[in-house]
Structure formats: C-alpha cells, structure tokens
VEXSELUM-285484 format. One record per residue: residue number from 1; residue in one letter; z negated, y, x negated of N, C-alpha, C in turn. Coordinates in Angstrom, 2 decimals. Each point is the difference from the previous one (the first is absolute). Layout:
<atoms>
   num   residuo       nzz       nyy       nxx      cazz      cayy      caxx       czz       cyy       cxx
   NUM         a         Z         Y         X         Z         Y         X         Z         Y         X
...
</atoms>
This chain:
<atoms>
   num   residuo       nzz       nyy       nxx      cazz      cayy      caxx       czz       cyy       cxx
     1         x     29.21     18.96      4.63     -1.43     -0.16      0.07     -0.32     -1.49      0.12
     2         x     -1.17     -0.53     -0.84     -0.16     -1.07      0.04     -1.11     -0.46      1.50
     3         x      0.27     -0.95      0.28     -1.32     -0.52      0.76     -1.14     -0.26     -0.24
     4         x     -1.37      0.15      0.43     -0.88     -0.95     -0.59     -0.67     -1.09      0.86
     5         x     -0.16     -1.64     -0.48     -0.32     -0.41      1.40     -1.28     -0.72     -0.40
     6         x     -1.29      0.38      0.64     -1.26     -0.60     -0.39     -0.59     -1.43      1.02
     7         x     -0.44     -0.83     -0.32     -0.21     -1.07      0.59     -1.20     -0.33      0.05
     8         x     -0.43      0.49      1.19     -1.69      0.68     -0.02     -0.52     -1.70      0.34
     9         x      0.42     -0.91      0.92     -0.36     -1.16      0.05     -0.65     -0.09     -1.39
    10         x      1.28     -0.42     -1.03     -0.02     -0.38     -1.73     -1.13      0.50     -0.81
    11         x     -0.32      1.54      0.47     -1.06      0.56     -0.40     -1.48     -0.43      0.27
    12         x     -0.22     -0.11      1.52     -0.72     -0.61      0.56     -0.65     -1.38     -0.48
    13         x      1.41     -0.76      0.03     -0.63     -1.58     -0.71     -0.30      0.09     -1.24
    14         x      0.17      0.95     -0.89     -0.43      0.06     -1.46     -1.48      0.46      0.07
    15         x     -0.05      0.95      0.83     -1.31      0.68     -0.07     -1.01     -1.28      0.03
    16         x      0.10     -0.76      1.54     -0.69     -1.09      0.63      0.02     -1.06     -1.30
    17         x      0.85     -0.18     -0.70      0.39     -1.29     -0.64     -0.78      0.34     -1.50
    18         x     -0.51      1.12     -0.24     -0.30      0.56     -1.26     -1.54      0.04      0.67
    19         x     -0.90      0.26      1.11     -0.73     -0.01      0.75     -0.85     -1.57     -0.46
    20         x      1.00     -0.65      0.41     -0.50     -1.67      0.05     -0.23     -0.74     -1.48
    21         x      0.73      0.49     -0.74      0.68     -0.44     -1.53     -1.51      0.80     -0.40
    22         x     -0.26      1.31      0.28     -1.20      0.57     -0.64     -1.30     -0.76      0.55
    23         x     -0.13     -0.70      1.57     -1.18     -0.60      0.09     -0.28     -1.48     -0.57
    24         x      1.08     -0.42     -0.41      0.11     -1.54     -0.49     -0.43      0.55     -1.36
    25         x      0.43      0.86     -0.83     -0.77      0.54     -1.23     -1.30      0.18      0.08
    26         x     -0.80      0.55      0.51     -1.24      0.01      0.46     -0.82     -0.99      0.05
    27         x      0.42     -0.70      1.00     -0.56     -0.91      0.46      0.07     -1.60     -0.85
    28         x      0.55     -0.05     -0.90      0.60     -1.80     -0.62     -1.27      0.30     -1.17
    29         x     -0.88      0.98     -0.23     -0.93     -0.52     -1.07     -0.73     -0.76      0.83
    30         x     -0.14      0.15      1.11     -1.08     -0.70      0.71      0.23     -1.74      0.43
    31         x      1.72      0.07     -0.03      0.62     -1.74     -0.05     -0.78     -0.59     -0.91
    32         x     -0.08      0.61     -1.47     -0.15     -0.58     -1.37     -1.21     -0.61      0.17
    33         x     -1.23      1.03      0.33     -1.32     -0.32      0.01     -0.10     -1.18      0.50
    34         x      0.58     -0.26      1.56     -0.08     -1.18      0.44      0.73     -1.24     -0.79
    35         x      0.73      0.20     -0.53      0.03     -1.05     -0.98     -0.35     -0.87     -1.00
    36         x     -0.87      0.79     -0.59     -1.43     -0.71     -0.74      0.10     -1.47      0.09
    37         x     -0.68     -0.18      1.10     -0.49     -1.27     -0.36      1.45     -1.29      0.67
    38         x      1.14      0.76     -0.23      1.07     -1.52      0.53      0.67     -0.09     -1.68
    39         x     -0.81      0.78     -0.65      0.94     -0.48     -1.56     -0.23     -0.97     -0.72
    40         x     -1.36     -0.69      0.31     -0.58     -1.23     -0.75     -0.78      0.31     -1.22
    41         x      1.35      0.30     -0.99     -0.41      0.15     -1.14     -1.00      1.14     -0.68
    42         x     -1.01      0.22     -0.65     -0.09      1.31     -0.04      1.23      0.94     -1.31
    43         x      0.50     -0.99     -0.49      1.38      0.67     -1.12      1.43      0.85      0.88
    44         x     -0.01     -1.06      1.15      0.89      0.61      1.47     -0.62      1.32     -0.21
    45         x     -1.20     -0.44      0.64     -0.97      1.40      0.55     -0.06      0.90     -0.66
    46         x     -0.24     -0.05     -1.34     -0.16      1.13     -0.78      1.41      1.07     -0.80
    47         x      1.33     -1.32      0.23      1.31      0.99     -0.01      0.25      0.62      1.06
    48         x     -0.35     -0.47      1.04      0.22      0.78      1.64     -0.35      1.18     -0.20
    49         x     -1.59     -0.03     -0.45     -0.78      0.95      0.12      0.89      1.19     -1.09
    50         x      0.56     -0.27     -1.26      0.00      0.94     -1.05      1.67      0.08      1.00
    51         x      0.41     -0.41      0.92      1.60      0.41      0.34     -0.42      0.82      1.22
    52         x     -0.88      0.24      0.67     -0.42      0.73      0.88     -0.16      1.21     -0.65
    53         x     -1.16     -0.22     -0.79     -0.13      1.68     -0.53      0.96      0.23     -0.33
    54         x      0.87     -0.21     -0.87      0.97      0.67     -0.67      1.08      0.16      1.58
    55         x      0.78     -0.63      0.95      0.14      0.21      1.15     -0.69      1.18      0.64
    56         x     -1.44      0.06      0.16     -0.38      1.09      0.26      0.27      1.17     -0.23
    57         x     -0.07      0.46     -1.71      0.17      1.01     -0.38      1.91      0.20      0.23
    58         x      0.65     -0.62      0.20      1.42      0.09      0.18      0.20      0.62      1.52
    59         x     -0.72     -1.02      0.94      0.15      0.68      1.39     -0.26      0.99      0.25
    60         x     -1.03      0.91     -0.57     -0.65      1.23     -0.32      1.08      0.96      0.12
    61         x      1.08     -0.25     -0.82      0.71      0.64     -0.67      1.04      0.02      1.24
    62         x      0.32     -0.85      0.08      1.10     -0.33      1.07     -0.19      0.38      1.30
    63         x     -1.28     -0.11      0.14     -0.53      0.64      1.17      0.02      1.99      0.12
    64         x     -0.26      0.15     -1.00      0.36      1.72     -0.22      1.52      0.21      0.78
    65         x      0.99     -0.91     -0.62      1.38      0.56     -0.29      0.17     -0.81      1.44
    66         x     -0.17     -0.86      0.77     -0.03     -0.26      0.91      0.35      0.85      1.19
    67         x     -1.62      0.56     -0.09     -0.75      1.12      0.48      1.09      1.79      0.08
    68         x      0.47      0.09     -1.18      0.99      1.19     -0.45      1.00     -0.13      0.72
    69         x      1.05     -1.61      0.09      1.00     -0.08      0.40     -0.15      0.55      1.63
    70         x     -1.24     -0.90      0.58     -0.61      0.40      1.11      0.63      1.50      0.30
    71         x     -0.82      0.52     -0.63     -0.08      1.49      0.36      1.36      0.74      0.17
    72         x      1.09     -0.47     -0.67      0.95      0.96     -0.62      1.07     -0.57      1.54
    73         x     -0.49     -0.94      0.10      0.94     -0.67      1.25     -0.56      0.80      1.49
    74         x     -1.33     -0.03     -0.39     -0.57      1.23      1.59      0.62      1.48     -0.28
    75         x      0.00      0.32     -0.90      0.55      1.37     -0.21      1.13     -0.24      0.34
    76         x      1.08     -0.60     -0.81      1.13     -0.02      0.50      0.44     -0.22      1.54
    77         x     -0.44     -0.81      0.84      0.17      0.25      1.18     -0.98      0.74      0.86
    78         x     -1.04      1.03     -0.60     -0.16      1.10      0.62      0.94      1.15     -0.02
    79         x      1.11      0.08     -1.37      0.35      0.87     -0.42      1.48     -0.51      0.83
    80         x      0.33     -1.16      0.10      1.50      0.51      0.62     -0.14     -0.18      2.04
    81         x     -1.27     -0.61      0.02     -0.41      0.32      1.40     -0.31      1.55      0.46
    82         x     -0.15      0.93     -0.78     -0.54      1.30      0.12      1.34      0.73     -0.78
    83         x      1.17     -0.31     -0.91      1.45      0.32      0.08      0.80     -0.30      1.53
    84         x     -0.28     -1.14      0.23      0.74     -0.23      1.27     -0.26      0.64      1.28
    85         x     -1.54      0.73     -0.03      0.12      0.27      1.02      0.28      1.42      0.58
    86         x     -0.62      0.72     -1.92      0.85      1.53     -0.12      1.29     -0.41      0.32
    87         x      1.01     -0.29     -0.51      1.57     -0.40      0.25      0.31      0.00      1.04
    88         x     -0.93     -0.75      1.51      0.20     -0.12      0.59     -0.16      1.27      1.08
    89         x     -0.91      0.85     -0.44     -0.54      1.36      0.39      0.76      1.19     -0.09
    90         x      0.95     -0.16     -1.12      1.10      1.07     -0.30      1.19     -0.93      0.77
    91         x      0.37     -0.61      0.16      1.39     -0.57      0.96     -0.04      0.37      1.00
    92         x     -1.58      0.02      0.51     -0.30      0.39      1.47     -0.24      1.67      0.30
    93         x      0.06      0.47     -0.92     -0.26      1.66     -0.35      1.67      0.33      0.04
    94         x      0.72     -0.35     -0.43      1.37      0.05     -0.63      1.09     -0.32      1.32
    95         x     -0.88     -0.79      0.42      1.10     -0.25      1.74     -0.36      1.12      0.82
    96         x     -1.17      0.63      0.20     -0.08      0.85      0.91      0.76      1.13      0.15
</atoms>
C-alpha cells in the first residue's frame, strides 16, 4: 500500500498566494491611470494607453483562470481535509 502525504501548509500558501496574485490583478489598472501625466509625451501616452487596453483585456482572462486555479486548490484541500478525517474515523472505529 502506498502512502499519501498532503502538505496542507503548501496548500494553504497557494491558496493565500493565488489570493494576493488575484488582488494585484485587480487592482494595477488603477496604477496605470495614475500614470498619465509622468509620461510627458503624449506618443508615450498614447502607446501606454493602447498597452493597457490590450493588458486589460489579457488580465481579464488571466484573471478567470486565476480565479479557477483558486478554486480547484480550495476543493482540493476540502477534499483531503474531509478524506483525512473519515480515515481518521474508521481507525478509531477499527480499534475499538
């Protein structure tokens, strides 16, 4: 029989770390805005501007799958937190 060994810490910091990674997505259109007026040029300004949108519509995207990875990582350590603790329920059934 094999072992299985889960590293709920590891899980944890992904969740948190995917948490933070998703609010820095969010939040950096609003860096841009403030940038405006330190570009000088308006030719600066106006590639900024066309690399934002297009940025935008990318983060969009990234932000979904972000968001998914999110999820699949809470499940997963609902699912082997709620294996472990059946497991732990039949060992204790099994000694008596």
């Amino acid at each position: 029989m094999t072992d299985l060994g889960v590293d709920y810490d590891y899980l944890y910091t992904i969740k948190r770390d995917l948490k933070t990674v998703r609010n820095e997505f969010k939040g950096c259109s609003a860096h841009q805005e403030g940038m405006k007026d330190e570009y000088g040029s308006f030719l600066v300004g106006g590639a900024m501007e066309a690399f934002t949108d297009n940025w935008d519509d990318h983060r969009k995207e990234l932000l979904e799958n972000i968001e998914k990875v999110g999820s699949l990582v809470e499940q997963s350590i609902q699912a082997f937190e709620t294996l472990d603790k059946e497991l732990a329920e039949s060992t204790k059934k099994k000694k008596k």
